[in-house]
MILUMMAR-406400 format. One record per atom (N, C-alpha, C, CB): residue number from 1; residue in three letters; atom name; x, y, z. Coordinates in Angstrom, 3 decimals. Atoms other than C-alpha are relative to their C-alpha. Glycine has a CB too. Example, Ala and Ser with C-alpha at 12.3 -4.5 7.8 and 13.67 -1.06 7.14 Angstrom:
<rs>
{1, Ala, N, {0.890, -1.190, 0.000}}
{1, Ala, CA, {12.300, -4.500, 7.800}}
{1, Ala, C, {0.900, 1.200, 0.000}}
{1, Ala, CB, {-0.992, 0.027, 1.246}}
{2, Ser, N, {-0.820, -1.190, -0.060}}
{2, Ser, CA, {13.670, -1.060, 7.140}}
{2, Ser, C, {-0.770, 1.090, 0.730}}
{2, Ser, CB, {0.414, 0.462, -1.415}}
</rs>
This chain:
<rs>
{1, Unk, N, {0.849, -1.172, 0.000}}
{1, Unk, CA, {0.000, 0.000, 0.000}}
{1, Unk, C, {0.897, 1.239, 0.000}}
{1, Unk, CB, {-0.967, -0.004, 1.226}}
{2, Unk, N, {-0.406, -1.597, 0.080}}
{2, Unk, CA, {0.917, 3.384, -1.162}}
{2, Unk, C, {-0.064, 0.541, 1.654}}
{2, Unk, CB, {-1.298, 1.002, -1.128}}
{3, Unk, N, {0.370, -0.950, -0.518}}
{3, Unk, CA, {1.577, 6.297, 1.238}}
{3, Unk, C, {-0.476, 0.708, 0.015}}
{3, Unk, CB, {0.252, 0.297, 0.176}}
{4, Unk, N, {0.549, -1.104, 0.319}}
{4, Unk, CA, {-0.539, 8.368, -0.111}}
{4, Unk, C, {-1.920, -0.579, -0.390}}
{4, Unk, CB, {1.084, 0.708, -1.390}}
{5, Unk, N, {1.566, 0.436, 1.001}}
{5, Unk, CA, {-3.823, 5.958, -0.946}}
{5, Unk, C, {-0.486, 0.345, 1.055}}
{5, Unk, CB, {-0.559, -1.680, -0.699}}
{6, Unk, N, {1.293, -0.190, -1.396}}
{6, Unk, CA, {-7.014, 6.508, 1.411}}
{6, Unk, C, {-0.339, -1.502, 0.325}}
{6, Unk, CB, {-1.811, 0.951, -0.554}}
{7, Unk, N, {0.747, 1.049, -0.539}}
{7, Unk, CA, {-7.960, 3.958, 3.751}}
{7, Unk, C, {-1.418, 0.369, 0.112}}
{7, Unk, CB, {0.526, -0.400, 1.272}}
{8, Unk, N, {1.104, 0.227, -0.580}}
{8, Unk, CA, {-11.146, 2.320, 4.754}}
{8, Unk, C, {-0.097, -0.395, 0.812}}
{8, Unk, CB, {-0.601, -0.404, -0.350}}
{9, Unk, N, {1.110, 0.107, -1.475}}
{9, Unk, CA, {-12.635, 2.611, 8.064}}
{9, Unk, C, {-1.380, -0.250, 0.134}}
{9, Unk, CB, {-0.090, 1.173, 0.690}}
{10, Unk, N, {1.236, -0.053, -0.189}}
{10, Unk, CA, {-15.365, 1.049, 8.920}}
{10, Unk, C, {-0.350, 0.025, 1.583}}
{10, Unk, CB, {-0.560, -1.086, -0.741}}
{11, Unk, N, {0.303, -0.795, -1.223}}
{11, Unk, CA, {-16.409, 2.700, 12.331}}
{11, Unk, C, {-1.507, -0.690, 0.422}}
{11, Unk, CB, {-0.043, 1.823, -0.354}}
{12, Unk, N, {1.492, 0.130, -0.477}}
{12, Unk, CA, {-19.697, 1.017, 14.422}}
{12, Unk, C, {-0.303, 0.617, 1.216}}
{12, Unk, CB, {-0.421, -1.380, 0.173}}
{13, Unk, N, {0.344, -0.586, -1.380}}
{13, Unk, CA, {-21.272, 2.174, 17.528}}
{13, Unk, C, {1.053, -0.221, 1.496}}
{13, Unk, CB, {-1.453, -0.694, 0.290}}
{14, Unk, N, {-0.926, -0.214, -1.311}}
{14, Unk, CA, {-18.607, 0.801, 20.045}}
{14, Unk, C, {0.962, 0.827, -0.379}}
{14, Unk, CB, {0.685, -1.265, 0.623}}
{15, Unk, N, {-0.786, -1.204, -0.301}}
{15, Unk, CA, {-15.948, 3.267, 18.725}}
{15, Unk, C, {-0.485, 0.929, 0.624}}
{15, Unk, CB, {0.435, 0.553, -0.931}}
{16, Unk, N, {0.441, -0.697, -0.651}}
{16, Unk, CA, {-18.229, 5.263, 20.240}}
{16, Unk, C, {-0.124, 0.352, 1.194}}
{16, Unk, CB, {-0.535, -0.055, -0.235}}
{17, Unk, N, {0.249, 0.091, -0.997}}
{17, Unk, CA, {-18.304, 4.109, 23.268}}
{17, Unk, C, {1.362, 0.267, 0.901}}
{17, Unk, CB, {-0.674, -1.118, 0.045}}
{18, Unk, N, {-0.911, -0.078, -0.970}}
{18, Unk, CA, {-15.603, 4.629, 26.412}}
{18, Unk, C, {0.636, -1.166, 0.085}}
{18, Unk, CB, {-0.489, 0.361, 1.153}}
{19, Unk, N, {-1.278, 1.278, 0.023}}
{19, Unk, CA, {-12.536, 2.343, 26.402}}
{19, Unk, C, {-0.988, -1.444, 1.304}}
{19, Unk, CB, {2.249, 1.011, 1.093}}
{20, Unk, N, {0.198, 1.329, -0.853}}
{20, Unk, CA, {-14.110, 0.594, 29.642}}
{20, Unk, C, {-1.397, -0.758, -0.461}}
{20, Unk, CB, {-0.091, 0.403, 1.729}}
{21, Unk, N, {1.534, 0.191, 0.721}}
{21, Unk, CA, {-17.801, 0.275, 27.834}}
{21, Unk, C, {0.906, -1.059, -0.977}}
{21, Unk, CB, {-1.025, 1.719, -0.927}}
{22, Unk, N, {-0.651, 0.899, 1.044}}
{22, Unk, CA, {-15.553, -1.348, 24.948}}
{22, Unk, C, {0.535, -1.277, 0.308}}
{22, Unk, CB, {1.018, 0.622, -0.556}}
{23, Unk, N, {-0.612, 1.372, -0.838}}
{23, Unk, CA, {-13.811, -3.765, 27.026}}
{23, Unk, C, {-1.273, -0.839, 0.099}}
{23, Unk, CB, {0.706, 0.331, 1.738}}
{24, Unk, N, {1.387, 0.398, -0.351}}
{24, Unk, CA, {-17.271, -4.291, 28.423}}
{24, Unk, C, {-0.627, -1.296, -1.112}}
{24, Unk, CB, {-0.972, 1.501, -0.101}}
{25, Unk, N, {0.813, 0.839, 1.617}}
{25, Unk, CA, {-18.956, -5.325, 24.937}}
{25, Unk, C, {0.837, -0.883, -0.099}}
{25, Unk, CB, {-0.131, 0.837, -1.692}}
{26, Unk, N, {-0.797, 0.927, 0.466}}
{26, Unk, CA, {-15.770, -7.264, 23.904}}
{26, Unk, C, {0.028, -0.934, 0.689}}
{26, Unk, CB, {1.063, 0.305, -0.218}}
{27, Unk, N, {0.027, 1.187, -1.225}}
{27, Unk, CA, {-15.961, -9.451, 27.047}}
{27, Unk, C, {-1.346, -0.922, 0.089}}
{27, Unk, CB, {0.116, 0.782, 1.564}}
{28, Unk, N, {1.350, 0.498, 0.114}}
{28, Unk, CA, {-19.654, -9.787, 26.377}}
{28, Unk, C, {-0.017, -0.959, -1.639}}
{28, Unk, CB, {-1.171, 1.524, 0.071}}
{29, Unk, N, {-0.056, 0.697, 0.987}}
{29, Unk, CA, {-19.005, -10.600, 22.706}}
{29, Unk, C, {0.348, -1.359, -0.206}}
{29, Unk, CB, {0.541, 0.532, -0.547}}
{30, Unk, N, {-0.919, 0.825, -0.136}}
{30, Unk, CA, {-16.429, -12.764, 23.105}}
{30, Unk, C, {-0.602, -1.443, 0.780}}
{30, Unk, CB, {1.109, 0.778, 0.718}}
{31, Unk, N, {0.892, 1.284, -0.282}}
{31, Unk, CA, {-18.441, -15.354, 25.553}}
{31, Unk, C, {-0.957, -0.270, -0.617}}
{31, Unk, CB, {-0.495, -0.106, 1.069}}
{32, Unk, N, {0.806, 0.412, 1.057}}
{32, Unk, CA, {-20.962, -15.064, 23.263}}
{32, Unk, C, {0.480, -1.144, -1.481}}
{32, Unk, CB, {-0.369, 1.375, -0.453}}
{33, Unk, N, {-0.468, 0.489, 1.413}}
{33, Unk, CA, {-18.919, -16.284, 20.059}}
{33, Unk, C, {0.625, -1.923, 0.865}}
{33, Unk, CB, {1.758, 1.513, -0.925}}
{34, Unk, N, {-0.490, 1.175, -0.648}}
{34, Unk, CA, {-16.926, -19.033, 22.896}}
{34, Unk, C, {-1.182, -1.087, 0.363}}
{34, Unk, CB, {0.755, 0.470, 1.290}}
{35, Unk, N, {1.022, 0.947, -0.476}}
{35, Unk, CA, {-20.487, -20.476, 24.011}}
{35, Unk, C, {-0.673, -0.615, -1.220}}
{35, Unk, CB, {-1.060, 0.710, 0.935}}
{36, Unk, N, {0.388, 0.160, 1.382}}
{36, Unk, CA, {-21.384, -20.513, 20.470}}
{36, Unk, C, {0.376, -1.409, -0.484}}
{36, Unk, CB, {0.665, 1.082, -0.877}}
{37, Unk, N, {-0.856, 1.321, 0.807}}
{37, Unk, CA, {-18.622, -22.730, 19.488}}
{37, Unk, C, {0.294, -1.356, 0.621}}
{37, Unk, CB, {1.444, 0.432, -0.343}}
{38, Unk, N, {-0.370, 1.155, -0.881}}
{38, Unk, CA, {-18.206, -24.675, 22.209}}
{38, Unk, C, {-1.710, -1.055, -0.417}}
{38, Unk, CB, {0.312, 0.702, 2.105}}
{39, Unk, N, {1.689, 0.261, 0.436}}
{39, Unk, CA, {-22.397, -25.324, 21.358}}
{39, Unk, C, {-0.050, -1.015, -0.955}}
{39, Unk, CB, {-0.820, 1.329, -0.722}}
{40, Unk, N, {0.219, 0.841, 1.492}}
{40, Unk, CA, {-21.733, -26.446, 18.159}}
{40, Unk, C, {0.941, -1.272, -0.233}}
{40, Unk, CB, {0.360, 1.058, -1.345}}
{41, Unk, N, {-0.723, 1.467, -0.470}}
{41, Unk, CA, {-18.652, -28.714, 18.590}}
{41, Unk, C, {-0.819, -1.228, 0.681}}
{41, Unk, CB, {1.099, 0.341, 1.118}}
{42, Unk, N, {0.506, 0.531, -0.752}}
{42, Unk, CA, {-20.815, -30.157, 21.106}}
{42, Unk, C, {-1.357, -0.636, -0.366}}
{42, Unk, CB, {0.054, 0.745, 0.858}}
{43, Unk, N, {0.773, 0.084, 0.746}}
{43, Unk, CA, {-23.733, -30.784, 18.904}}
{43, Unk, C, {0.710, -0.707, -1.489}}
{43, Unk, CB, {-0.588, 1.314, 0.027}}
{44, Unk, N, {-0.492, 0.213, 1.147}}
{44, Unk, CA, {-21.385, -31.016, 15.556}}
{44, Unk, C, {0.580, -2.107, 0.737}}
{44, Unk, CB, {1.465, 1.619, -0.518}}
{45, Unk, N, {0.115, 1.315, -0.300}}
{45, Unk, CA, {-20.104, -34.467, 17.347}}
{45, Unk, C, {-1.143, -1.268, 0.217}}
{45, Unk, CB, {0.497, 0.124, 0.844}}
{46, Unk, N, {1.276, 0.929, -0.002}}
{46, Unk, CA, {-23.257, -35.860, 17.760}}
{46, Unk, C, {-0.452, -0.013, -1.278}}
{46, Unk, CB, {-1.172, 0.429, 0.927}}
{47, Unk, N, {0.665, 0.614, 1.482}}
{47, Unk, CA, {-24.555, -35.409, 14.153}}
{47, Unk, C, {1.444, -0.739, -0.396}}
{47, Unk, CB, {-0.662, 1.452, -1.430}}
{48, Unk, N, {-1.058, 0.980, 1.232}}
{48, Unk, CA, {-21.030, -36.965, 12.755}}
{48, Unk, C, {-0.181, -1.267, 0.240}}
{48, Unk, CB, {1.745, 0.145, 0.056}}
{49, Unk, N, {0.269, 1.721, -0.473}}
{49, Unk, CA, {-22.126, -40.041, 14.974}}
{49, Unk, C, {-1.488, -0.278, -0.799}}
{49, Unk, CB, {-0.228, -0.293, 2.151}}
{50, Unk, N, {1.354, 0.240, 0.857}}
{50, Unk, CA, {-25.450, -39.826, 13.270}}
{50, Unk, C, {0.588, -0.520, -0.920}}
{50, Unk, CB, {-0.958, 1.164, -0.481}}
{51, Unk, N, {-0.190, -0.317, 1.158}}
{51, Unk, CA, {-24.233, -38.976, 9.931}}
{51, Unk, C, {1.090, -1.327, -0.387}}
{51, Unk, CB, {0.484, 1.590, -0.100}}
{52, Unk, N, {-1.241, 1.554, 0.272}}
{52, Unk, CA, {-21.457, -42.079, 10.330}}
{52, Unk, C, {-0.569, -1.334, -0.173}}
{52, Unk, CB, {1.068, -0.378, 1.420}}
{53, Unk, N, {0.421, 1.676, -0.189}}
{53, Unk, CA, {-24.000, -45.028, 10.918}}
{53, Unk, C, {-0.468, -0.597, -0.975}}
{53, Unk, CB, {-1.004, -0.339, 0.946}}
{54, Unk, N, {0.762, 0.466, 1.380}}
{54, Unk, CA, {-25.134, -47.274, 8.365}}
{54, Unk, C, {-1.438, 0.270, -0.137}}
{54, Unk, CB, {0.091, -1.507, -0.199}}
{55, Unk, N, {1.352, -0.100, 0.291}}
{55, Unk, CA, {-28.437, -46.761, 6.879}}
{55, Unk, C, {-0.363, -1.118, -0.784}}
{55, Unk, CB, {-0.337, 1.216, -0.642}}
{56, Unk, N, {0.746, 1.233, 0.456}}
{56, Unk, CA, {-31.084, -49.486, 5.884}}
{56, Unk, C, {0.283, 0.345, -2.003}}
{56, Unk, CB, {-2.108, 0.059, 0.771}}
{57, Unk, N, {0.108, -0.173, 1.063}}
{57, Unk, CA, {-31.631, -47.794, 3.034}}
{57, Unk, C, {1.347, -0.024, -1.605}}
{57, Unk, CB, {-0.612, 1.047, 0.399}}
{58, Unk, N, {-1.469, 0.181, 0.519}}
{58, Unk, CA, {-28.229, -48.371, 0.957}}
{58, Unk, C, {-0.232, -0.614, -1.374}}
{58, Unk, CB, {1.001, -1.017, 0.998}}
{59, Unk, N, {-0.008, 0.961, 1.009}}
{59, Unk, CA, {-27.792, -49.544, -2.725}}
{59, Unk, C, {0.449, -1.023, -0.054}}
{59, Unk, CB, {0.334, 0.271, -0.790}}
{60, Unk, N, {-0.278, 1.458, 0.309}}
{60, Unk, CA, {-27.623, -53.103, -3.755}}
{60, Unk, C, {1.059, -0.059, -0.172}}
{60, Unk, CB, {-0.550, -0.632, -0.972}}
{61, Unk, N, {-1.410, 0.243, 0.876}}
{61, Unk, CA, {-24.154, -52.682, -5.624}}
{61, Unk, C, {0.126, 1.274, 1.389}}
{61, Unk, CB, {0.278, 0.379, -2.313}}
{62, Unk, N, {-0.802, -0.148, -0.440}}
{62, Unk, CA, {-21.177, -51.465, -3.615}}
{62, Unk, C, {0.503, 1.246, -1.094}}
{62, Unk, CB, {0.599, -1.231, 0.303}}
{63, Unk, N, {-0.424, -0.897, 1.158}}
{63, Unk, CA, {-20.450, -48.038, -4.980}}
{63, Unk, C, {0.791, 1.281, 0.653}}
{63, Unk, CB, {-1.393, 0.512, -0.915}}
{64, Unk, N, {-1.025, -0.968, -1.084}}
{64, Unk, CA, {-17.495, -45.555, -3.805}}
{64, Unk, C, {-0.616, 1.398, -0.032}}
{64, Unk, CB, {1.816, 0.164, -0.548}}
{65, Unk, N, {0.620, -1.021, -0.656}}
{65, Unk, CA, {-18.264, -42.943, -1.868}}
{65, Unk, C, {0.099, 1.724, -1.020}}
{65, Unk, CB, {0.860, -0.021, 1.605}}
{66, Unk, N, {-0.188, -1.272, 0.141}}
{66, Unk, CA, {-16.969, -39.906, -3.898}}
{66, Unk, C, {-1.297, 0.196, -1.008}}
{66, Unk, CB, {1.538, 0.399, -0.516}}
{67, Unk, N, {0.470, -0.378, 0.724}}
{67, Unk, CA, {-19.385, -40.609, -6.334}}
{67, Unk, C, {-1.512, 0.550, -0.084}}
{67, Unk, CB, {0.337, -0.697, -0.549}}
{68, Unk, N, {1.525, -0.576, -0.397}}
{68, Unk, CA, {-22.124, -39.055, -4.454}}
{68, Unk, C, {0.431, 1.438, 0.272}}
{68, Unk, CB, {-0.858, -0.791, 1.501}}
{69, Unk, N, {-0.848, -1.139, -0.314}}
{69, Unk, CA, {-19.693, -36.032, -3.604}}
{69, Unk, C, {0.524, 0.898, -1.625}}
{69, Unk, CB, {1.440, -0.738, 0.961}}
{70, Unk, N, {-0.787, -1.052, 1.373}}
{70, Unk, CA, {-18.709, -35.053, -7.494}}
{70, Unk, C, {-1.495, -0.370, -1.010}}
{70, Unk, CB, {2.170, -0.862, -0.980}}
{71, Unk, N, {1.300, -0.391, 0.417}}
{71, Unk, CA, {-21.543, -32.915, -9.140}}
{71, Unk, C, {0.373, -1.108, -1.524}}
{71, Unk, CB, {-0.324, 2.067, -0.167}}
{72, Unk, N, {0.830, 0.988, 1.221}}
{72, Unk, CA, {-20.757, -35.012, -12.822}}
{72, Unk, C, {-0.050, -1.254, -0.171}}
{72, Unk, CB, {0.349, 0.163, -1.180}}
{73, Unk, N, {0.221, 1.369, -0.018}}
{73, Unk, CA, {-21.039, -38.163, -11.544}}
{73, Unk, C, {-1.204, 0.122, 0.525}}
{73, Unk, CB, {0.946, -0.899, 0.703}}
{74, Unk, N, {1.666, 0.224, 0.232}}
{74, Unk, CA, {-24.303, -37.604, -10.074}}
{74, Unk, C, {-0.992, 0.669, -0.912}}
{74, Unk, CB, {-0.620, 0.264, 1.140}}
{75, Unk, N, {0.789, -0.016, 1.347}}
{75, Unk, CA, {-25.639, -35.964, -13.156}}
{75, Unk, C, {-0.161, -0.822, -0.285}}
{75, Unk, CB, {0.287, 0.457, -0.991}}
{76, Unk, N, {0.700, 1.318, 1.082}}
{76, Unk, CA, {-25.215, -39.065, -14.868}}
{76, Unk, C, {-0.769, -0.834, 0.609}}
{76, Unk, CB, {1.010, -1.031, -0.693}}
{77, Unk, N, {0.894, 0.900, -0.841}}
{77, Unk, CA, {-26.492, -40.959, -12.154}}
{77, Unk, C, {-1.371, 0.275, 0.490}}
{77, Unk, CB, {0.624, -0.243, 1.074}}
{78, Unk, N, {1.752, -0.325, -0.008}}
{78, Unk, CA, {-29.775, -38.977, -11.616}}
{78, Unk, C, {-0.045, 0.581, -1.876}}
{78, Unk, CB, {-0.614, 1.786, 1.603}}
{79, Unk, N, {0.606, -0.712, 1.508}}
{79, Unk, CA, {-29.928, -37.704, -15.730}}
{79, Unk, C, {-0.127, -1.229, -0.799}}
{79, Unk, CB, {1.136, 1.239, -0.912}}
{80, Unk, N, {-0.465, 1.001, 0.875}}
{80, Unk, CA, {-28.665, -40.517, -17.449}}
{80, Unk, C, {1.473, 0.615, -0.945}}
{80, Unk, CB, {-1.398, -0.406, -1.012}}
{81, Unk, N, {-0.655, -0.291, 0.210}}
{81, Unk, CA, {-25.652, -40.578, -19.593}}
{81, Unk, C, {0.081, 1.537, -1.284}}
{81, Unk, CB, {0.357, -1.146, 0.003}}
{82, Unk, N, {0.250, -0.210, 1.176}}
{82, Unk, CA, {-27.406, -39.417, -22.706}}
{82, Unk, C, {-0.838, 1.737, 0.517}}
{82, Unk, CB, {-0.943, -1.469, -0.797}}
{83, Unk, N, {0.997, -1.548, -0.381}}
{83, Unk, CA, {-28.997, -35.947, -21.091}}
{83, Unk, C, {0.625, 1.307, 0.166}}
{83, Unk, CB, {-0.764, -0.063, 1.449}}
{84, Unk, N, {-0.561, -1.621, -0.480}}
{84, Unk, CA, {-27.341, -32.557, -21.746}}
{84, Unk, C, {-0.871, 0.573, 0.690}}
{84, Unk, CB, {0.298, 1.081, -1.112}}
{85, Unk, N, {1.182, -0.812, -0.505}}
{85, Unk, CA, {-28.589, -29.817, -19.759}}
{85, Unk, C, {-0.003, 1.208, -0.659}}
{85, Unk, CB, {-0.003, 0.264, 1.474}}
</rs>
């Protein structure tokens, strides 16, 4: 960056506020975002145990996994081979 370009500031209501008000919010934020995550870890482990177990529902044939993960392999597999879009 030049010495001479203009920055951007983007300024919200706690610059506004008094250093100890700021602290304040940030301390408030901050357990907010930590209870958050800790929330979701804590939740995110339980669906991967879901999301890991076998299901009844499964195809007959033995078919590797990526090919439910890459968009033009399941085109062909829900379009057919023969189906531009």
């Amino acid at each position: 960056m030049a010495l001479n370009e203009p920055t951007i500031r983007i300024l919200s209501f706690v610059s506004r506020l008094s250093p100890e008000r700021q602290l304040s919010f940030r301390k408030v934020t901050d357990g907010i975002i930590l209870a958050f995550c800790l929330l979701l870890a804590v939740n995110g482990f339980k669906a991967m145990a879901i999301l890991n177990e076998p299901k009844d529902h499964c195809p007959a044939v033995e078919l590797p996994r990526f090919l439910f993960y890459s968009l033009p392999s399941s085109w062909v597999l829900f379009h057919g081979p023969d189906h531009n879009p």
